[in-house]
C-alpha positions in Angstrom: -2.4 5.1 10.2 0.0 2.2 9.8 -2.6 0.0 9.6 -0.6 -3.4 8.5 2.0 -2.2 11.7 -1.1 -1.2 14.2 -2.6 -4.9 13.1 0.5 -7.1 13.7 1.3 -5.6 17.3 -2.4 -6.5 18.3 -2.2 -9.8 16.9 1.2 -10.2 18.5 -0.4 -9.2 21.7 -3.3 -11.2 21.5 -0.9 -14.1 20.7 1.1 -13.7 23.8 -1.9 -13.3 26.1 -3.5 -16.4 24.9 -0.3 -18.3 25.2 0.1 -17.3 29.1 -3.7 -17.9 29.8 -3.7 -21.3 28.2 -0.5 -22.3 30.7 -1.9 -20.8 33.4 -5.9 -22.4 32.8 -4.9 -25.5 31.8 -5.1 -28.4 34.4 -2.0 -30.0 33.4 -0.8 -33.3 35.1 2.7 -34.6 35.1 6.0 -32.8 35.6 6.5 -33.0 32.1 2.9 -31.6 31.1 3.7 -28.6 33.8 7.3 -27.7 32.0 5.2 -27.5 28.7 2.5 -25.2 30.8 5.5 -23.0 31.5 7.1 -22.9 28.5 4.2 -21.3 27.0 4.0 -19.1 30.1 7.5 -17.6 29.5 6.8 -17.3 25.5 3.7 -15.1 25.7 5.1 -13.5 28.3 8.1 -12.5 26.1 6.0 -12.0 23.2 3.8 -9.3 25.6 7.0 -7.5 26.3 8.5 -7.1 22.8 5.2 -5.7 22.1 4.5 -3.5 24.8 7.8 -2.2 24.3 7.2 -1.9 20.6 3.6 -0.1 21.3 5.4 2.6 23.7 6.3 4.3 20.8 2.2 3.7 19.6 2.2 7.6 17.9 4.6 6.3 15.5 1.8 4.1 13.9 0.3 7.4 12.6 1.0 10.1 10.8 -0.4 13.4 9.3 0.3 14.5 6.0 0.7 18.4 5.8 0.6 20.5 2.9 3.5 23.2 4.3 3.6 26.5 2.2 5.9 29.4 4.0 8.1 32.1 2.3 10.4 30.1 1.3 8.4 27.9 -0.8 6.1 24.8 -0.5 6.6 21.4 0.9 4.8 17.9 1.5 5.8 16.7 5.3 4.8 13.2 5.5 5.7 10.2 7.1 4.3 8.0 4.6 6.4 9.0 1.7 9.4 11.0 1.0 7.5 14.2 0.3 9.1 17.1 -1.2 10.1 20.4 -0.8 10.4 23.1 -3.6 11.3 27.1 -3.0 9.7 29.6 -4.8 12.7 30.9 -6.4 13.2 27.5 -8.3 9.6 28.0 -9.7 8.4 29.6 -13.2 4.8 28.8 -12.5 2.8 26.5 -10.4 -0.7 25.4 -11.5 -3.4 23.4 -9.7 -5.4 20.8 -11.9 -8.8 19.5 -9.7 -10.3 17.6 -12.4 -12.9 15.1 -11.1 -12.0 12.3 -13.6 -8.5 12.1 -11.8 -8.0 10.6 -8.5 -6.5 14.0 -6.2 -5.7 17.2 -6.9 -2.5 17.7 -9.5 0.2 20.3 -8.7 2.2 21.0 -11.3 5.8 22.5 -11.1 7.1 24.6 -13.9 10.6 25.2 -12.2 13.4 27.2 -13.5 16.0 24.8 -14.1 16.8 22.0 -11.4 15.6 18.8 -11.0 13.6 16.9 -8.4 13.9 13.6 -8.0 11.3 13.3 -5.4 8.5 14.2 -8.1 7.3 12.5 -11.2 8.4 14.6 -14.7 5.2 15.4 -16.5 6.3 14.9 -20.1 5.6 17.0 -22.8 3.4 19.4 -21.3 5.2 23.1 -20.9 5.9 25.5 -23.3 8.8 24.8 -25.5 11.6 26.4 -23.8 10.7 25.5 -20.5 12.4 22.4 -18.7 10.0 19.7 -18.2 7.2 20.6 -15.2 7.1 18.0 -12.5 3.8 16.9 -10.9 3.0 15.8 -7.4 -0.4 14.0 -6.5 -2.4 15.1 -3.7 -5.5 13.7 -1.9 -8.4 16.0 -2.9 -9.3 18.8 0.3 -11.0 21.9 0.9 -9.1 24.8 1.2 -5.7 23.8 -0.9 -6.7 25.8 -3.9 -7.0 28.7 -1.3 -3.8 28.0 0.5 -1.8 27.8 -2.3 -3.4 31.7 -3.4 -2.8 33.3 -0.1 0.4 32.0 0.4 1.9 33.0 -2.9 4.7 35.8 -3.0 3.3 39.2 -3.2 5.2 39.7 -6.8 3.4 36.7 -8.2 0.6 36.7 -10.5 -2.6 35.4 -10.7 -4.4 34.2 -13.4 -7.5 32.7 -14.7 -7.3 29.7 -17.2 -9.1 27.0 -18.7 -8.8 23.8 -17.2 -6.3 25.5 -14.0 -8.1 25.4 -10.5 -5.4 28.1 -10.1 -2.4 29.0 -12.1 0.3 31.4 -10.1 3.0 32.9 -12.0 6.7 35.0 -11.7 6.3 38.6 -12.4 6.9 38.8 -16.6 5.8 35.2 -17.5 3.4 34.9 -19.8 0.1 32.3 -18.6 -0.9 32.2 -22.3 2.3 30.3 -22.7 1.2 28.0 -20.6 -0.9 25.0 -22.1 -4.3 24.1 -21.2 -3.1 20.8 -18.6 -4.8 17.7 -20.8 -7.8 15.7 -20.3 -8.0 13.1 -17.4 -7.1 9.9 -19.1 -9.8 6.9 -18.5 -8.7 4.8 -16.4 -8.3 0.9 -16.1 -9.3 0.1 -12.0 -8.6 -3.5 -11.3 -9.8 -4.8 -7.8 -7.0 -7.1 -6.8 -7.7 -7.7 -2.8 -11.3 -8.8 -2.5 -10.9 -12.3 -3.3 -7.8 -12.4 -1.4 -9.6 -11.4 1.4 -12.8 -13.1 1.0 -9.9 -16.2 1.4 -8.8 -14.7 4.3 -12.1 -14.3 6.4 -13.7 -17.2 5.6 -10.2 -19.7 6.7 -10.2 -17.3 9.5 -13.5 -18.1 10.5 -13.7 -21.6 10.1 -10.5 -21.9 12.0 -12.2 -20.0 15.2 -15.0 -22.0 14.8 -13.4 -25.0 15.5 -11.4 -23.0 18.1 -14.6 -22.0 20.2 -15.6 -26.0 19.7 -12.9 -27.3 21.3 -13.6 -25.2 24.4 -17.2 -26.0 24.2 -15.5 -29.9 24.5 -12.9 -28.8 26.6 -15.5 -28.0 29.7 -18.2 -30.7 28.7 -20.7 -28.7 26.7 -20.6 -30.6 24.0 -18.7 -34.2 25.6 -19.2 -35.1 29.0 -16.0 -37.0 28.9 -12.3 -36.3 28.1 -9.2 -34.9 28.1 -9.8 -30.6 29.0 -6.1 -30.3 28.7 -6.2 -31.9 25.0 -9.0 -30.1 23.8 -7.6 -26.7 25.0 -4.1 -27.2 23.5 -5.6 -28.4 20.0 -8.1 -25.5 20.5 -6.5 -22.7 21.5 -4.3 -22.1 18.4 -7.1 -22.3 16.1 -9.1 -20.1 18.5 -6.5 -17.4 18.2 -5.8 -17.5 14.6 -9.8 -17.1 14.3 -9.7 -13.7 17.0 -6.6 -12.6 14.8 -8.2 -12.7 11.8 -11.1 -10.7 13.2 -8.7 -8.0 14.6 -6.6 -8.0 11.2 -10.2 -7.3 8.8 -8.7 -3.5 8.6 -5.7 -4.7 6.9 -6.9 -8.2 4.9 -10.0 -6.5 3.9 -8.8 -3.6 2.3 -9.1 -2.7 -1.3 -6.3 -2.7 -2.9 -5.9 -1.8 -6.5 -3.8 -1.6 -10.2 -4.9 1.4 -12.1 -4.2 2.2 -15.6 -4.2 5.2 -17.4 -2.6 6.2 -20.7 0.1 8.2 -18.8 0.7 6.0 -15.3 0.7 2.7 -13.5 0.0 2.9 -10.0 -0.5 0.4 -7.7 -2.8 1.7 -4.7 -2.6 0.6 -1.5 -3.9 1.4 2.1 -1.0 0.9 3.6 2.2 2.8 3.4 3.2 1.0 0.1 1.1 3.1 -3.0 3.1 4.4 -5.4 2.0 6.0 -9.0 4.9 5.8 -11.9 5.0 7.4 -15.3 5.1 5.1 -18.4 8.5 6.7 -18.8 9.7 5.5 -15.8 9.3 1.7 -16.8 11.7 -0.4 -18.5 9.1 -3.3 -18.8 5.9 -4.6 -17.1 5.4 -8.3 -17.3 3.1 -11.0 -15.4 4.3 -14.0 -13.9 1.7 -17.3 -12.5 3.3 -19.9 -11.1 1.0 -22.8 -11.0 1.5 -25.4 -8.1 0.2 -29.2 -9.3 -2.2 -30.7 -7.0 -4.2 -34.1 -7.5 -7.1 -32.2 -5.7 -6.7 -28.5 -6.4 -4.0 -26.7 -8.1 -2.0 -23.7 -6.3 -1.3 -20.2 -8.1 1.5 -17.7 -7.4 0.8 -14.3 -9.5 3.2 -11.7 -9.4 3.5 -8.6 -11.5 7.1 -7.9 -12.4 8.3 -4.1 -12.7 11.2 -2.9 -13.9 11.7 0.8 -13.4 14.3 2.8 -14.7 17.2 4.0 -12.5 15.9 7.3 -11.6 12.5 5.7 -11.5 14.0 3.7 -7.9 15.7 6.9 -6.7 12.5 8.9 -6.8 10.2 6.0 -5.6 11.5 4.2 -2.3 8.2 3.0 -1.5 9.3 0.5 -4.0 11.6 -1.2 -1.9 9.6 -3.2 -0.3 8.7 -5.3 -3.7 12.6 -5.7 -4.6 13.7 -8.4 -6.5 17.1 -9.4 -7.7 16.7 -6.1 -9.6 13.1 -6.2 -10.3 9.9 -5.6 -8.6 7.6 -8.3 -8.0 4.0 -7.1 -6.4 2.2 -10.1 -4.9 -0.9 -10.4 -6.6 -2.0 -13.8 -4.2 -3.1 -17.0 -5.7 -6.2 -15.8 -7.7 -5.4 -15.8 -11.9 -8.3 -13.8 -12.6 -7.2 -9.7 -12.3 -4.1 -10.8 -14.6 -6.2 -11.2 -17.1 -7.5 -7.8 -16.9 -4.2 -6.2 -15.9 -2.3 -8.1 -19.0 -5.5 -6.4 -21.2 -5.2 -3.0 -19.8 -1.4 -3.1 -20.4 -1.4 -4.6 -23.7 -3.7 -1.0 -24.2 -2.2 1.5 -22.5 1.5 0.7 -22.4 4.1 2.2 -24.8 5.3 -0.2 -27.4 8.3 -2.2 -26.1 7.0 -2.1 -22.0 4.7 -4.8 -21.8 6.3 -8.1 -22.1 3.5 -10.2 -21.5 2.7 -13.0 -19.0 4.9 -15.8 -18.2 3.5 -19.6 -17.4 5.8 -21.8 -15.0 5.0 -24.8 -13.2 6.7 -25.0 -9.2 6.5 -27.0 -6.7 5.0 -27.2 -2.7 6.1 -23.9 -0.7 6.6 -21.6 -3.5 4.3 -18.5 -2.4 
């Protein structure tokens, strides 16, 4: 589920309803305190329909992701990514890794010649006059490993290997050409949203707090005098932002994480915007914190700059999102601490020349 998509349309929606009810409930007196009542009539009342026409199409919001395998060959249909499609007849061998150290199943492609751009090259494992397999990462189901054997062609072969969940081949390859697939690699798991969100909830909360005491006010609970109009104008906005935040937990509370391995970077991500890339499909990997001067509390911008190689952006368009003047900035927030940890697990893992180390600038007020 489009979970950052599904959240903003409810928000927008809630946004719209509680502008309409707060023209409509509010005693206002004075032509011009009536014209203000409407106005915010008509622009929740727009903001309903944008919405409700944008939720007609609701089933877009989610998606299944398929595993397809047919006669002609095997395929991933998703809406999430780009997927891929590969036909047996472009295929030397396919093997299945399940390793529990790794994060999904691994299917790797041992194809005859072609390329495909869609799928990450898994360097240096294949036998030596073979073209360089090509992996694809898959979340970790019963009954794959089984789909993958029935659906074979009838000529294939079926062997039994160490470290393959299952290992399918042409008629006259050779499986003992095929190396054992290599250890999983430990892995570096930084937890880069729970502050964030922690941040998140708690500003939420306090704002509906003070939402839910201004209505209290607003009808006398807690004042027996003044204005109800005033109290429900400076109210309602922080009331909403506080119901927002509530409906929005899915998306500002989820995990979100920077893992590390000796072979691959991948920055994971509820939403639609995960993506996994090779060390060889980096140019460089640096860190940049803006720090924001205040006389009370100072501000911090973190960003973690990538810069993938040309066939690195044709392959991955989930990266588009994080474009920058020809890099690829991922928004870290304003918490320092995971840099640190990132900037270690680099310095680590990273071929020499790809980490380029973290960059200290001073900005000013409005730079996020």
């Amino acid at each position: 589920m489009k979970l950052d998509q599904l959240t903003l349309a409810i928000d927008l929606a809630l946004l719209g309803v509680g502008l309409i009810l707060t023209g409509v409930l509010v005693p206002w007196h004075g032509w011009l305190a009536h014209a203000f009542g409407i106005l915010l009539i008509v622009i929740g009342a727009i903001l309903c329909l944008v919405d409700g026409l944008r939720l007609l199409g609701w089933r877009t919001l989610f998606w299944p992701r398929s595993l397809v395998l047919d006669a002609e060959g095997i395929s991933d249909d998703t809406k999430k990514s780009p997927g891929f499609r590969i036909s047996w007849s472009d295929l030397k061998a396919l093997g299945v890794v399940d390793d529990p150290a790794r994060p999904g199943l691994l299917l790797v492609f041992f194809t005859e010649s072609r390329t495909h751009s869609r799928l990450r090259p898994y360097a240096g494992f294949a036998p030596a006059d073979w073209p360089q397999p090509v992996v694809a990462t898959l979340p970790r189901r019963t009954g794959i490993v089984a789909a993958i054997l029935a659906s074979k062609p009838a000529s294939w072969n079926q062997h039994q290997a160490d470290g393959w969940a299952a290992l399918i081949t042409t008629p006259g390859e050779r499986a003992d050409a095929i190396p054992t697939p290599p250890a999983a690699q430990p892995q570096e798991r930084i937890d880069v949203g729970t502050q964030i969100a922690w941040q998140a909830i708690i500003g939420g909360g306090l704002a509906g707090l003070l939402g839910v005491l201004a209505y209290l006010a607003a009808f006398g609970v807690l004042a027996s005098t003044g204005s109800t109009a005033a109290f429900l104008v400076v109210g309602t906005p922080f009331l909403l932002i506080g119901l927002a935040t509530l409906l929005s937990v899915p998306v500002v509370a989820r995990r979100r994480w920077i893992v590390i391995d000796r072979e691959t970077f991948t920055w994971s991500d509820p939403t639609e915007t995960s993506f996994t890339l090779a060390w060889t499909e980096l140019e460089s990997i640096s860190i940049e914190i803006t720090t924001i001067p205040s006389p009370t509390l100072n501000r911090h911008s973190v960003h973690l700059n990538l810069t993938p190689t040309d066939d690195a952006v044709r392959r991955h368009p989930e990266l588009k999102p994080f474009s920058n003047n020809g890099h690829y900035a991922l928004p870290l927030g304003d918490v320092v601490t995971p840099a640190d940890a990132i900037a270690t697990a680099c310095q680590r893992e990273a071929p020499a020349g790809i980490w380029q180390g973290v960059t200290q600038q001073t900005g000013t007020l409005g730079i996020t």
